[in-house]
C-alpha positions in Angstrom: 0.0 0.0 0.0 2.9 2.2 1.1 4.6 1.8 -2.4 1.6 2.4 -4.4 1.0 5.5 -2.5 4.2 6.9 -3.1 4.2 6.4 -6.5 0.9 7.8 -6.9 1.7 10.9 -4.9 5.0 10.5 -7.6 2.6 11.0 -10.6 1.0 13.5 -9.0 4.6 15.5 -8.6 5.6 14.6 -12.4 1.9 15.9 -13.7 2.4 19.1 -12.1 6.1 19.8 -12.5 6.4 17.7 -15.7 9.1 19.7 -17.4 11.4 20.4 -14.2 11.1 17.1 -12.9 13.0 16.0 -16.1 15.1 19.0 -16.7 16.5 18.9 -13.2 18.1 15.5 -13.6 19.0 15.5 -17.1 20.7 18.6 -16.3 22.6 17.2 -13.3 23.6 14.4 -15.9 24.7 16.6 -18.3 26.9 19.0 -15.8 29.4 15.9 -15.8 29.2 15.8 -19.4 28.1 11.8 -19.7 26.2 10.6 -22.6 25.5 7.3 -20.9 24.4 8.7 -17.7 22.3 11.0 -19.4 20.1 8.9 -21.4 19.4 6.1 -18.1 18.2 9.4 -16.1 16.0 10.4 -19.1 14.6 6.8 -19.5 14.1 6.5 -16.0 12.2 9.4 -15.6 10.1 8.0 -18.1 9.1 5.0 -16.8 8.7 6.4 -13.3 6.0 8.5 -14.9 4.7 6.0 -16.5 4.2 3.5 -13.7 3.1 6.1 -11.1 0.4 7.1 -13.7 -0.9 3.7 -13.9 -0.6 2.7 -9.8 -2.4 6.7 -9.6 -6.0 5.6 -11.6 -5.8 2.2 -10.9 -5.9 2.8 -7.2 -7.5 5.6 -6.9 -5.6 8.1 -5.6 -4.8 10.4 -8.9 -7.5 13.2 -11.1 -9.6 10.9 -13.2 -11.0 12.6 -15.7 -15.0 13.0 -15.7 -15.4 12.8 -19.0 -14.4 8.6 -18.5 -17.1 8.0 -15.9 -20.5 6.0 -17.3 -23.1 6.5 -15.1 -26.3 4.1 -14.3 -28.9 5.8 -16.0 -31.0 7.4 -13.4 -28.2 8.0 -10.8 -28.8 10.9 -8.2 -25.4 12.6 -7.3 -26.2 13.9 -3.7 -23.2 15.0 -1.5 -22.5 17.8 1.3 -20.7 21.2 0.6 -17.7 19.8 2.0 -17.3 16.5 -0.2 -16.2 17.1 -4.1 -18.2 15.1 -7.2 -14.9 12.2 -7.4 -15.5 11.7 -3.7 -19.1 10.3 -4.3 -18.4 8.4 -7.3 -17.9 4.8 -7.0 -14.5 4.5 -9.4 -16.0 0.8 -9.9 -18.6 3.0 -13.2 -15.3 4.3 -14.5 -14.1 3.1 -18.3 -10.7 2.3 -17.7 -10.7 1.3 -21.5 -11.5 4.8 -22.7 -9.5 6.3 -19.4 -6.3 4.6 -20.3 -6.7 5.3 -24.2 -7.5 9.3 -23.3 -5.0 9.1 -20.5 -2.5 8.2 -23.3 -3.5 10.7 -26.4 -3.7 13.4 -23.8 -1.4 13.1 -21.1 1.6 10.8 -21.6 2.2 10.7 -24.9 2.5 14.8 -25.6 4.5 14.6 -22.0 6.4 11.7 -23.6 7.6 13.7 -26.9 8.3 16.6 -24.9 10.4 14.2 -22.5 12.0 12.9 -25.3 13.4 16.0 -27.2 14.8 17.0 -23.8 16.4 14.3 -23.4 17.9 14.0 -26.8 18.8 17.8 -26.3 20.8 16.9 -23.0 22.2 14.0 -24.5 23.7 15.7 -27.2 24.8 18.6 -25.2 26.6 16.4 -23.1 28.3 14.2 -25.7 29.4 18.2 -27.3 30.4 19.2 -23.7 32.6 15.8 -22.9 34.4 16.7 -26.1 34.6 20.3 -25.6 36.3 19.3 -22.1 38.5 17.2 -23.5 39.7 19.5 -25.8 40.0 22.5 -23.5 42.4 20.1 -21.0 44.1 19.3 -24.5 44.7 23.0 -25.0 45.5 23.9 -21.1 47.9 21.2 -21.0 49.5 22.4 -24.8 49.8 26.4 -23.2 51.1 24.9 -19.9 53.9 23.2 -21.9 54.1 26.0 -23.9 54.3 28.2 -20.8 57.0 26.2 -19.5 58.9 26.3 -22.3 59.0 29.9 -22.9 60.2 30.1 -19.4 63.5 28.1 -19.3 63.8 30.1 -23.1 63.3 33.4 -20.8 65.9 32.1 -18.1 68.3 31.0 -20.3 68.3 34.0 -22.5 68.5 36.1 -19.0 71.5 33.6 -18.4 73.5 34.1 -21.9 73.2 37.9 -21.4 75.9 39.2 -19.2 73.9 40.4 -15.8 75.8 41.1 -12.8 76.9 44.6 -12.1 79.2 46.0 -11.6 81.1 44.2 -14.4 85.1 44.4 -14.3 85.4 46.2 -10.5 89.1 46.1 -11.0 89.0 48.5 -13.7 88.3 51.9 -12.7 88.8 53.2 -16.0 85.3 52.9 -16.8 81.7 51.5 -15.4 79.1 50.3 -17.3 75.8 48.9 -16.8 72.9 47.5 -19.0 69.3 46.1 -19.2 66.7 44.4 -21.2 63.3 44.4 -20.8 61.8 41.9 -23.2 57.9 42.5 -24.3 57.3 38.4 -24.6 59.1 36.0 -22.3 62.0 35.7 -24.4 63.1 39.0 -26.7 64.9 39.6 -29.6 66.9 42.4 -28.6 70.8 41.5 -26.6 73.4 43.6 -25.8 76.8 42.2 -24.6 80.3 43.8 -23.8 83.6 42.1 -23.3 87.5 42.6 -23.8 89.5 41.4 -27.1 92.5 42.3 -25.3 93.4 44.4 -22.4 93.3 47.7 -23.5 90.1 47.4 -26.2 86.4 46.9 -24.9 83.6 45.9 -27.3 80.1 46.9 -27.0 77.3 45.5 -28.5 73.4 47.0 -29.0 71.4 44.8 -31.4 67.9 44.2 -32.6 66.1 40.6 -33.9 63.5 41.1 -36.2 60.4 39.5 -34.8 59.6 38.5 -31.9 59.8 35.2 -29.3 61.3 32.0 -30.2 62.7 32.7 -33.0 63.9 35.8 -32.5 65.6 34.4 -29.0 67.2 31.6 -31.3 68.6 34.1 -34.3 69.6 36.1 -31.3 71.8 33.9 -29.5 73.4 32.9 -33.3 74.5 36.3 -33.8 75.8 37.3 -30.7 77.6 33.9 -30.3 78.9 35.2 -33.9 79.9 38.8 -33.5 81.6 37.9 -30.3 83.4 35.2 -31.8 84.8 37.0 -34.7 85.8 40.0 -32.6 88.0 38.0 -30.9 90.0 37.0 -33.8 90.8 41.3 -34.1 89.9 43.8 -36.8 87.3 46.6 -37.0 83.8 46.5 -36.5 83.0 47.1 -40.1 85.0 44.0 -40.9 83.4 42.1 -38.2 79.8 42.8 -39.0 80.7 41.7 -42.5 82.0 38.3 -41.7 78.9 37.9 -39.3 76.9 39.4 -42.1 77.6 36.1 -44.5 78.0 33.5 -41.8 73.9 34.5 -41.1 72.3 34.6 -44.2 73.6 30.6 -44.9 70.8 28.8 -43.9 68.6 32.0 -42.7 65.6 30.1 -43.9 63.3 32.1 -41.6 64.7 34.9 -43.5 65.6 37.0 -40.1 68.0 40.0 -39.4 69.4 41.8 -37.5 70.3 45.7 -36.7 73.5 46.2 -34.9 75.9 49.0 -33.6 79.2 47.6 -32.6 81.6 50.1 -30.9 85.4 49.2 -29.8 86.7 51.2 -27.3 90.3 51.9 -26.7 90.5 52.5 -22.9 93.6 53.7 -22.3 92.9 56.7 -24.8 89.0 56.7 -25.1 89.1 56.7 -28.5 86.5 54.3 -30.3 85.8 53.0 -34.0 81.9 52.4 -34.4 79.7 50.2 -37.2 75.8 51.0 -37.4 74.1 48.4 -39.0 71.0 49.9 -39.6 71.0 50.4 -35.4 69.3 53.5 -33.9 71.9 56.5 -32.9 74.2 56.6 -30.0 73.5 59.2 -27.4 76.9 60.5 -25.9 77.4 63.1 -23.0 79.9 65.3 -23.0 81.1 65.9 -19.5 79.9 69.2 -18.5 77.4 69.2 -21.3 74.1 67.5 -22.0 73.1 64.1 -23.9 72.6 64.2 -27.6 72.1 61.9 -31.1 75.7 61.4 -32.4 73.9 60.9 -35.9 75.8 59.7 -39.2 74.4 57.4 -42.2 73.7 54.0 -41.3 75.3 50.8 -42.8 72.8 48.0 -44.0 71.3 45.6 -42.0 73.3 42.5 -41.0 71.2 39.0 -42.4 69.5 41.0 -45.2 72.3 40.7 -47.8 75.6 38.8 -49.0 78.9 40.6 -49.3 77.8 44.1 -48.5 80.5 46.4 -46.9 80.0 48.3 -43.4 81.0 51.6 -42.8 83.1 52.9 -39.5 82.6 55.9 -37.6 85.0 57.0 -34.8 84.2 58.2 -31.6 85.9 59.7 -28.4 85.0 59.6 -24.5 86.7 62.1 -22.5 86.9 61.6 -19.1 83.6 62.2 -17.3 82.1 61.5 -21.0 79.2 58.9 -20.8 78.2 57.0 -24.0 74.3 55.7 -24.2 73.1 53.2 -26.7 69.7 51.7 -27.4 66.9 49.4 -29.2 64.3 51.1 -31.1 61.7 49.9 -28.3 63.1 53.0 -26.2 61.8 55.6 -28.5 59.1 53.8 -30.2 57.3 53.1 -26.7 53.4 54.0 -27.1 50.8 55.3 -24.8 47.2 54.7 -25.1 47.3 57.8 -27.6 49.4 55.7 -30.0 52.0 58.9 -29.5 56.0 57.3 -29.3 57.9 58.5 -26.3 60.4 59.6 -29.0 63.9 60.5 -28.8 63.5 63.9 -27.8 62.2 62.9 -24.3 64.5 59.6 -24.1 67.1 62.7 -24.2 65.3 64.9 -21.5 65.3 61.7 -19.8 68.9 61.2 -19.9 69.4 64.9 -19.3 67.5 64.8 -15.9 71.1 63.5 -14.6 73.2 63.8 -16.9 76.4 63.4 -14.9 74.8 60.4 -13.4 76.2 56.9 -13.0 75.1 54.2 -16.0 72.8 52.3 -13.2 70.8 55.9 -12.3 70.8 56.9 -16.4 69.3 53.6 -17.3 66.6 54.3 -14.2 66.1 57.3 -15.7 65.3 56.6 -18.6 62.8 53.4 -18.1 61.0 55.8 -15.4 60.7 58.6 -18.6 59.2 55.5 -20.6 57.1 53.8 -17.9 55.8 57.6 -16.9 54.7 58.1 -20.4 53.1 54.6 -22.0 51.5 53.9 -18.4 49.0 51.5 -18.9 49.8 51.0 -22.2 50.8 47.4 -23.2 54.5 47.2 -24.3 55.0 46.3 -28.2 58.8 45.8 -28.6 61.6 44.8 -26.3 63.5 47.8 -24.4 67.2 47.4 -24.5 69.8 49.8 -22.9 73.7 50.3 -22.3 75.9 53.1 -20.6 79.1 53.6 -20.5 80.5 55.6 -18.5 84.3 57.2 -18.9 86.8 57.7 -15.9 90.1 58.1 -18.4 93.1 55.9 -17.8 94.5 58.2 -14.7 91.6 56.2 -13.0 
């Protein structure tokens, strides 16, 4: 008795809540993205509703419609107030014939359709949302990886770059100091310095095309190259040209690179210079104020075989400072799509001019960062300073 009057009162639930009582647990079904499970909660929500529906007339207990009843002929309904018309009629005159066939055009077959395109809905939402999941964890896992990979590129470019300052502490004939601030994990831009012999210090400011991986890659060929070649002697414009032919075999991603090479002579300041298509020093001349030493520009190193560089000579006097640079300084936007320029980088560099390299590289990224703001950062922003005691030092 208990179980048919719980699945009466069942039916009763199902006819008046017929849509949530199948959305509700189809849904469930379908937030853990299981065909399989979603179809047995469909089915079974079926047959629930049908078998309380059945135990509900049969017994009694559920609406029958009035329109099913056949009446003695001559029958007197006669009841309180209080009582309704299906609690005086003997269900024994009812055509269970007619009620079930009714029952079914009118009640559980429309309910039955309608059960059925949700269920097909949910199904196939769930078999699209199982793949869609699989795909997203695919992709998660593929920009994790990716993530990681840029990374250890990021530390080990941060690790080929000469970083600890102050560089050379036993020569006081000099100090330098330099930065890079990549816009991807891993940049394009490098600079480097070292000694060919004891008395001449190269500097080197150069500029990838492109951006991340590749750029990282190309950019670790050519300063492993320049460096290499410098050490073997000559000028800059001779170097760049060597370094020039060695790139462009097997340059398939068809890369270059700009590039100012200076060699300084320490014991007399005097340099010898090659622009490769790099942007213009900035030199301070103690007691003075920064400005654009500007001459032509070479080509581009990567672009072409066998063309010639030209040198430029230069000269630091003691308390000169010389400043050199990526385009991502001056071609830093704001929101206004206005560059910071080189005009500012200068009043930047001007605000202390007499500074030490550390203070004018501050400086300047303080000029940049006060200007773009908010603004996302579009290239990598490369700097070197150099600054020059004399040999009495």
């Amino acid at each position: 008795v208990a179980y048919v009057i719980v699945l009466a009162r069942l039916h009763m639930i199902l006819g008046h809540n017929i849509v949530l009582c199948l959305v509700f647990p189809v849904a469930l079904s379908t937030r853990y993205y299981s065909r399989p499970l979603t179809s047995f909660v469909a089915g079974l929500t079926i047959i629930t509703y049908f078998v309380a529906s059945y135990y509900g007339i049969t017994h009694q207990i559920t609406r029958v419609d009035m329109n099913m009843l056949e009446l003695p002929a001559g029958t007197v309904l006669n009841f309180p107030e209080y009582m309704s018309v299906r609690d005086t009629i003997d269900f024994s005159v009812v055509d269970y014939n007619r009620l079930f066939i009714h029952f079914a055009q009118h009640s559980f077959l429309p309910k039955f359709l309608l059960f059925t395109m949700i269920a097909i809905i949910c199904t196939m939402i769930a078999q699209r949302g199982r793949i869609a999941i699989f795909a997203q964890k695919a992709e998660t896992e593929k920009t994790e990886k990716l993530a990681t990979e840029l990374n250890l590129a990021s530390d080990i470019q941060t690790n080929v770059l000469p970083n600890i300052f102050p560089v050379y502490p036993e020569r006081k004939e000099f100090s330098l100091h330099a930065s890079m601030t990549p816009a991807k994990a891993v940049g394009g831009d490098f600079y480097d310095f070292f000694f060919i012999d004891d008395d001449h210090l190269a500097l080197v400011m150069a500029d990838v095309s492109g951006k991340g991986i590749p750029a990282a890659l190309f950019m670790m060929v050519a300063r492993t190259l320049i460096k290499n070649r410098a050490m073997l002697g000559g000028g800059p414009a001779e170097i760049l040209y060597d370094v020039n032919n060695q790139l462009i075999e097997g340059n398939a991603a068809e890369l270059f690179v700009t590039v100012w090479l200076g060699i300084l002579e320490i014991s007399t300041g005097k340099g010898m210079a090659a622009n490769a298509g790099h942007e213009h020093p900035a030199i301070y001349r103690n007691g003075d104020e920064f400005a654009l030493d500007v001459y032509k520009h070479s080509s581009i190193v990567g672009a072409m075989e066998g063309v010639p560089f030209k040198e430029h000579p230069f000269e630091l006097k003691p308390g000169d400072t010389i400043f050199v640079y990526t385009d991502g300084v001056a071609e830093a936007m704001n929101k206004d799509k206005e560059l910071f320029g080189t005009d500012r980088m200068l009043d930047a560099l001007n605000k202390d001019a007499d500074a030490i390299p550390e203070k004018i590289l501050e400086n300047v990224k303080n000029g940049i960062d006060e200007f773009v703001q908010d603004a996302e950062q579009f290239d990598d922003i490369t700097m070197l300073a150099l600054k020059y005691y004399g040999p009495d030092k």
